[in-house]
C-alpha positions in Angstrom: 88.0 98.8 89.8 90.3 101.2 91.1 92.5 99.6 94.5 94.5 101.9 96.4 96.9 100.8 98.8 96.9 99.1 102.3 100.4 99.6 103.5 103.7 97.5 103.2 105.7 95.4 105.9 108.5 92.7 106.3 107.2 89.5 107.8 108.9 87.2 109.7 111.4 85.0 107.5 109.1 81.6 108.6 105.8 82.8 108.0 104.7 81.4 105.4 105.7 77.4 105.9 102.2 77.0 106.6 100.4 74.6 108.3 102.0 71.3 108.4 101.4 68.1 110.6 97.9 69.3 110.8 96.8 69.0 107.4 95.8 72.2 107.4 93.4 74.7 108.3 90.2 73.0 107.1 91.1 70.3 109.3 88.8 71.5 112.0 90.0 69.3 115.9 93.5 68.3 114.3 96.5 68.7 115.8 97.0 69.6 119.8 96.7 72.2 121.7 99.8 73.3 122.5 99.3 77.1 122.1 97.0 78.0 124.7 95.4 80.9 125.7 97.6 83.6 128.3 94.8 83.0 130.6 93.9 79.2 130.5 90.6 77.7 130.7 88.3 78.8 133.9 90.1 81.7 134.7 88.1 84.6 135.5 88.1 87.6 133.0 90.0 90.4 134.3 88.5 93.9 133.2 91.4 95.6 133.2 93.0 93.2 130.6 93.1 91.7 127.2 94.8 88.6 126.4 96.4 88.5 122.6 97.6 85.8 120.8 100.8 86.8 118.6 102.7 85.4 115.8 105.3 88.0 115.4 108.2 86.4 117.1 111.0 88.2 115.2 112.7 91.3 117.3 111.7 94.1 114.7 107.9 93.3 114.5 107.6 92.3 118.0 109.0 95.4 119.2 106.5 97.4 116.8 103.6 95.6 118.2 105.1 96.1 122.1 105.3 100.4 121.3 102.0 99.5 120.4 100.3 98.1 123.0 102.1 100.4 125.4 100.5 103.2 123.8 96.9 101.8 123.8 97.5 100.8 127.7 98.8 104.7 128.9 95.3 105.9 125.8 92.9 103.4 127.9 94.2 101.9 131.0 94.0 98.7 129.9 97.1 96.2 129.9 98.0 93.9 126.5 98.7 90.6 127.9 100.8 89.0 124.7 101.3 85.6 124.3 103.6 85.5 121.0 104.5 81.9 119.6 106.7 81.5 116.4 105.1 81.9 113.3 105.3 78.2 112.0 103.7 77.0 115.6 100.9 79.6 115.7 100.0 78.3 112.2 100.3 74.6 112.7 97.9 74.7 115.8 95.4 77.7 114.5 93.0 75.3 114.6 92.9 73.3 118.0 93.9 77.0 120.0 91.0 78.9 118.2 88.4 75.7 119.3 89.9 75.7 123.1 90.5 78.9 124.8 91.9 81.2 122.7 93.0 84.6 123.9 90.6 87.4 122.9 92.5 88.8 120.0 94.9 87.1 118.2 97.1 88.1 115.1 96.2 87.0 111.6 95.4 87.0 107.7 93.1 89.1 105.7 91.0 87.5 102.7 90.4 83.5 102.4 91.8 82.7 105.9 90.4 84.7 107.8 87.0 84.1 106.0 87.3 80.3 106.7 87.0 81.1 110.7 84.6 83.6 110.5 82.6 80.8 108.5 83.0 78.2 111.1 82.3 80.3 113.7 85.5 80.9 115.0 85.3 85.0 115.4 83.5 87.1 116.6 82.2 90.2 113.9 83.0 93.4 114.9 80.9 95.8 113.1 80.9 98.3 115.2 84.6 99.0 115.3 84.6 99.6 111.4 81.4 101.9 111.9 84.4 103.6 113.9 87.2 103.3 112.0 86.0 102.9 108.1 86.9 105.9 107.4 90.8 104.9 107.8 90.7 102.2 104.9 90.3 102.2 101.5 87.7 100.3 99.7 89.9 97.1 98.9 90.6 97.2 102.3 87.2 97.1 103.7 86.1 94.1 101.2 89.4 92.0 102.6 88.2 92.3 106.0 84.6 90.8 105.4 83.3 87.3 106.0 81.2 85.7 103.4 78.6 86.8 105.6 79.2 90.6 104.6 80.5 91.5 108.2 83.8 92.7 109.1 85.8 90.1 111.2 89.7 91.9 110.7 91.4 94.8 111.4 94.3 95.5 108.9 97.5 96.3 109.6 99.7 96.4 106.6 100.7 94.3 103.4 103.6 94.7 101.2 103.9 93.8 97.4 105.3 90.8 95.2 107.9 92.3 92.2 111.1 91.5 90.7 113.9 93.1 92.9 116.9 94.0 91.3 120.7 96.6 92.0 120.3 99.8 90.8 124.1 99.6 90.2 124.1 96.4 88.2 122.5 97.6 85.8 123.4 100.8 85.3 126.9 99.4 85.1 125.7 96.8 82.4 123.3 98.5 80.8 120.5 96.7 81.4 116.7 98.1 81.0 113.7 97.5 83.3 111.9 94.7 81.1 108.1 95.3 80.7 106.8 92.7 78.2 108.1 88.9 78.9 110.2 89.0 75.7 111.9 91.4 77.0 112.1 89.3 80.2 113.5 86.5 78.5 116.1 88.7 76.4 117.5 90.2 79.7 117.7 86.3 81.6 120.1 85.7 78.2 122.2 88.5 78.3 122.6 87.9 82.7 123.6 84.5 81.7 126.1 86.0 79.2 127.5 88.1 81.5 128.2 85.2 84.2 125.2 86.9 86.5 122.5 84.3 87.7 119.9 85.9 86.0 117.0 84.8 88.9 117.9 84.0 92.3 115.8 81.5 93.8 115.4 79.2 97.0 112.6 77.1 97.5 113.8 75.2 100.1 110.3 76.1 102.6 108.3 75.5 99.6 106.3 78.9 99.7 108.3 80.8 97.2 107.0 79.0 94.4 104.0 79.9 95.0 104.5 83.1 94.1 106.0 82.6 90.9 103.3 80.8 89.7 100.9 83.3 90.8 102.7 86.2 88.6 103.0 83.9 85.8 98.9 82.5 85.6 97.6 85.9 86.2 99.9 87.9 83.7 99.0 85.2 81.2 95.1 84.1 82.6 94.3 87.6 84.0 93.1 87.8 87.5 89.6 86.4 87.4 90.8 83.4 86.2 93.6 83.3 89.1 90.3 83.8 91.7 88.6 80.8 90.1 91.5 78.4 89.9 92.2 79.1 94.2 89.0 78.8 95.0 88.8 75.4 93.3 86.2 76.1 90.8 88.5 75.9 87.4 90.5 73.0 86.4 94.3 72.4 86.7 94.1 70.3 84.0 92.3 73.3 81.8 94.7 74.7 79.1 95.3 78.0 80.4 97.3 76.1 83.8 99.4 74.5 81.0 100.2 77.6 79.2 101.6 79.2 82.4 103.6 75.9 83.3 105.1 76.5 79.8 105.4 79.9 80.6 107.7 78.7 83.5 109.7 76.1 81.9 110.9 78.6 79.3 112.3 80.5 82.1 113.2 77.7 84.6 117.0 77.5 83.1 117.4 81.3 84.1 116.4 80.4 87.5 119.3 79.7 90.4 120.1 76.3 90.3 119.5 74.0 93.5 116.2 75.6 94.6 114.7 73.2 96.6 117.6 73.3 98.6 117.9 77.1 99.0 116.6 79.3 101.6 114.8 81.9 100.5 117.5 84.7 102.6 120.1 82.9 101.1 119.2 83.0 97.4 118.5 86.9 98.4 122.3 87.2 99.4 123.0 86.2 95.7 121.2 89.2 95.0 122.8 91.4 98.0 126.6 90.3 96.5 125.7 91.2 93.2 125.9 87.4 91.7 122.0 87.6 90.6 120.6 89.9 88.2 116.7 89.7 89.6 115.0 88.1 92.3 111.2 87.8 92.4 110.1 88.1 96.2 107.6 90.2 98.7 109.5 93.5 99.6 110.4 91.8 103.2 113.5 90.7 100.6 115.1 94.0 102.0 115.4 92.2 105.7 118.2 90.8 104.0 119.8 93.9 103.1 122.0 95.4 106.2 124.3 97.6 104.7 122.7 100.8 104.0 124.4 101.4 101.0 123.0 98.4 100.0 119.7 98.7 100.6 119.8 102.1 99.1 120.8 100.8 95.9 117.9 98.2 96.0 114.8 98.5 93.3 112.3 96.6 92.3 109.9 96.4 89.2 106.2 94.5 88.6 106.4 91.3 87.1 106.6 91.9 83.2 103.4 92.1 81.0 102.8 88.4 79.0 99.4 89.2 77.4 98.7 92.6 76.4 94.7 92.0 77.5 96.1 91.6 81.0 99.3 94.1 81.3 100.6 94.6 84.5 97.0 95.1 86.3 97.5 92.6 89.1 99.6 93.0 92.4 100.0 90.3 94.7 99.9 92.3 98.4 99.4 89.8 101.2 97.8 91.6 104.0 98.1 91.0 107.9 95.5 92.3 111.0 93.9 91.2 113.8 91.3 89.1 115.0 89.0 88.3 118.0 88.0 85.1 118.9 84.4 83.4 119.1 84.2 84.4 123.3 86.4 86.6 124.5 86.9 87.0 127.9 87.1 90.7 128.1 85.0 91.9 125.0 84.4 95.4 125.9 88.3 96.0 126.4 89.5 93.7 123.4 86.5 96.1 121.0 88.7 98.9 122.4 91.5 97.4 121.6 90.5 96.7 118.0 89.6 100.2 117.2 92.8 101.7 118.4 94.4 98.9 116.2 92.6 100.7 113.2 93.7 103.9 114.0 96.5 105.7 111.9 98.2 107.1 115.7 98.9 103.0 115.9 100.2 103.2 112.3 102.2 105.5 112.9 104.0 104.2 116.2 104.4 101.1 114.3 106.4 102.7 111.7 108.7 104.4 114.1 109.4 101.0 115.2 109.7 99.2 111.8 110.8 101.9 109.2 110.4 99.2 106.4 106.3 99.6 107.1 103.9 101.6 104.7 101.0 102.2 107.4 97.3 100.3 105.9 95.5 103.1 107.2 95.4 106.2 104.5 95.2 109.1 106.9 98.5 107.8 108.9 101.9 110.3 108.3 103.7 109.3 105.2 106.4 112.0 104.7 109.1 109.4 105.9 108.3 106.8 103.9 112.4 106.0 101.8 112.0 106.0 98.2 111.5 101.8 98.0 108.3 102.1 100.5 106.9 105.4 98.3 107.1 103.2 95.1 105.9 100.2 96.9 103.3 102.0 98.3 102.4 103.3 94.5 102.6 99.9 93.1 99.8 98.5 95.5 97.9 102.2 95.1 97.5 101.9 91.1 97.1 98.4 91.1 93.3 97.4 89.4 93.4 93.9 91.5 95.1 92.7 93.9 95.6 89.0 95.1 96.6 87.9 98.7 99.4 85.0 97.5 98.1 81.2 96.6 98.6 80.2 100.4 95.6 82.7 101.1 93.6 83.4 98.1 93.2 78.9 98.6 91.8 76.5 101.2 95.5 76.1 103.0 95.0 72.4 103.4 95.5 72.4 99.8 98.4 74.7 98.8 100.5 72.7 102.0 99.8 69.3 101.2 99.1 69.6 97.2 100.9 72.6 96.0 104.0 72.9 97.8 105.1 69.3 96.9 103.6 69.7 93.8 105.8 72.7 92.5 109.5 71.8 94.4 108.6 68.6 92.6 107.6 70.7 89.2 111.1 72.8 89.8 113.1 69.6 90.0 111.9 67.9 86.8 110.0 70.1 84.5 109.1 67.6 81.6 106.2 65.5 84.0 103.9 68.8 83.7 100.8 67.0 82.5 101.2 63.9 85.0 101.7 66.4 87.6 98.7 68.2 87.1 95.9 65.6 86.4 97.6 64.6 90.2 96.9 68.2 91.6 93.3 67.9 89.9 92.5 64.6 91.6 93.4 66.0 95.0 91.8 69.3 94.2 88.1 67.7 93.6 88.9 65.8 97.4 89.9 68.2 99.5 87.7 71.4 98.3 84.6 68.3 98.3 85.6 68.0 101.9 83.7 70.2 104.8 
C-alpha cells in the first residue's frame, strides 16, 4: 500500500523518556495528579474558552503553537487557555490527569497511544471534525487517527522520519558512498574506523534511542508485518527472527560510539556536528543540534540500508504528533472548533513560519519553502510503503519503559547474554500484555 506523507517536526529533546514512576500508561489510577486541568474541578465552563493541555515546553514549538492559537482566537473569538507542562511530566501523569479533570484538549500521539485512551474511554470521538477536515490528510493519516473502534479520536499535526544522518562534506572529502545494502554498511563502519572517524555516534543515556535502532534493524531483516506483531505482543522474543536482528546488532555494535549509556542523545549528535562521527541514526529533530547554518546546510541523511532483499528499504519509522479531547470537556462546542481549525493547512502553515524545521501533515498546506533536508524528508515518508510510529508507540508503553529500555542499555553494555536477555523480555511480555 502506497503511504504518502504526514509532515516532519523537531520534538522536544525529553520527549520520549516515557512514562516512568508510573509504570506506564496501562497503569490506569497510578501515579498523582499533579497536572491538573487550567480550570480545576467545579469550575463553571466558560463559553468563550477552551482549556488545553500542552506538552511542548521547548521555546520553538511552544511559540508555534502560541501563533497558533492566536490565530484561531482573532478566526473565532474564542481564547486558548494553555496549560503546557514539560514533556517527561505530561507523560509520567497522562494517566491520573486524563481520569481527573483534564482540560478539553490536550496534546498527544497518533497510533497505539492514542488508541489505548480512546479504548478506555478516555476521549471523546470526533467524527464530525474529519467529516470536515478529511480531505486535508492522506490515507495513512486517516487510519493513524482511528480507535479500534473505527472512529477518529486525533487530529495530526506533523511527524518527521528515522534515517542515518551524515556531512555532506565528509564524505565528499573521503570519498565515501551512501551505503544501500548492509554489506555495504558494514564496509563503510570499517573504512570510518580506519580513518580515525567514529563511524556511529550514539548516546543512550535516556534509553529511547535504542529503540530505534532496533526497530530499523528487525524490520529491514523481519519486514514490517512481523515488526507489528512483535509490538503488539503477539510474536515471540524468543522466536528466531528477534535473534537474527540482535545478531544483526552485535556485528555492528563495535562501530557504535563507545559509552552509550552514558551519552546524551544531543551530545553524541555534536560528534556528528564536529565532524568526529561518520553517521548517526536519529529522527530528523537531530538538526536542533545543528546552529550554525553552514552546518546544517551541509547536513544529509539516508534510509537505513537494505538487509534482505524481500524487504528493501520499504519501511519508515515517522512518529506522528496531534491533538486530543478529553472524555468531558467543558466547552465541547468551542474545543470541536478548535479541533477543526487544528486540521486546517492555514494552521499548518502558521506553524511553519514559526518552526521552519516543520513539513506541515496536512497535504494541501504551502510547501514552496520547505529547505532541501525537509523536501527529502518529506519524500522519504511520501514513498514509504509502511510506516511505523517508533517501539515506544507502535507497543503497550508500560512495556517498552519498564522491559525494553533496561533491556537494550543492558543489551548495549554486554552483548554476549542475548538469549538470557530475551527469554527475560518474553517472561515479562506474556505479564504485562496478559494484564488489563
Amino acid at each position: 500500500m502506497h503511504r504518502t506523507p504526514s509532515g516532519l517536526t523537531l520534538p522536544s529533546p525529553s520527549r520520549r523518556t516515557l512514562l516512568r514512576g508510573v509504570g506506564g500508561a496501562a497503569v490506569l489510577g497510578a501515579g498523582i495528579p499533579l497536572l491538573s486541568a487550567c480550570g480545576g474541578s467545579g469550575t463553571a465552563a466558560d463559553p468563550k474558552t477552551v482549556t488545553l493541555g500542552s506538552k511542548a515546553s521547548d521555546p520553538v514549538p511552544k511559540k508555534a503553537f502560541a501563533d497558533i492559537y492566536a490565530a484561531f482566537t482573532k478566526e473565532s473569538g474564542l481564547t486558548v487557555d494553555v496549560n503546557t507542562k514539560d514533556s517527561n511530566t505530561f507523560q509520567e501523569q497522562i494517566n491520573s490527569y486524563l481520569q481527573g479533570t483534564p482540560d478539553d484538549v490536550f496534546t498527544w500521539f497518533a497510533g497505539y497511544r492514542m488508541q489505548f485512551f480512546a479504548a478506555k474511554g478516555l476521549a471523546t470521538p470526533i467524527d464530525d471534525v474529519w467529516e470536515k477536515i478529511g480531505g486535508n490528510f492522506p490515507e495513512a493519516m486517516k487510519a493513524l487517527s482511528k480507535g479500534e473502534d473505527g472512529k477518529y479520536y486525533l487530529v495530526p499535526l506533523y511527524t518527521y522520519p528515522w534515517a542515518v544522518f551524515y556531512r555532506k562534506s565528509v564524505f565528499q572529502e573521503k570519498g565515501y558512498e551512501v551505503p544501500t545494502t548492509w554489506d555495504d554498511f558494514i564496509a563503510l563502519c570499517k573504512q570510518m574506523q580506519k580513518d580515525k572517524l567514529v563511524p556511529i555516534a550514539f548516546g543512550d543515556k535516556d534509553a529511547w534511542p535504542a529503540l530505534g535502532t532496533f526497530d530499523q534493524i528487525n524490520f529491514r531483516a523481519n519486514g514490517y508485518d512481523f515488526h507489528v506483531e512483535l509490538m503488539a505482543g503477539k510474536a515471540s522474543w524468543t522466536d528466531a527472527k528477534v535473534r537474527k536482528a540482535f545478531d544483526l546488532w552485535t556485528e555492528i555494535l563495535p562501530y557504535h560510539q563507545e559509552g552509550a549509556v552514558g551519552r546524551t542523545w544531543q551530545d553524541a549528535a555534536q560528534t556528528l556536528a564536529s565532524k568526529k562521527a561518520g553517521m548517526y541514526l536519529m529522527g530528523s529533530f537531530v538538526a536542533q543540534q545543528f546552529t550554525d547554518k553552514a552546518a546544517l546546510d551541509d547536513l544529509d541523511f539516508f534510509a537505513f540500508p537494505e538487509i534482505d532483499p524481500a524487504y528493501g528499504q520499504d519501511t519508515v519509522e515517522a512518529p506522528t504528533d496531534g491533538f486530543m479531547m478529553s472524555k468531558s470537556p467543558k466547552n465541547k462546542a468551542g474545543s470541536l472548533k478548535l479541533m477543526e481549525y487544528l486540521g486546517t493547512p492555514a494552521a499548518e502553515e502558521i506553524y511553519l513560519k514559526s518552526d521552519p524545521s516543520v513539513v506541515a501533515a496536512s497535504t494541501k498546506a504551502d510547501t514552496a519553502s520547505y529547505t532541501p533536508l525537509q523536501k527529502k524528508a518529506y519524500d522519504m515518508i511520501a514513498d514509504a510503503k509502511n510506516l511505523t510510529q517508533f517501539m515506544d508507540r507502535d507497543s503497550r508503553p508500560d512495556f517498552t519503559s519498564t522491559v525494553m529500555q533496561p533491556a537494550l542499555q543492558k543489551f548495549v553494555r554486554d552483548p554476549k547474554s542475548v538469549d538470557s536477555l530475551l527469554s527475560s523480555i518474553e517472561r515479562q511480555k506474556k505479564t504485562i500484555f496478559a494484564s488489563s
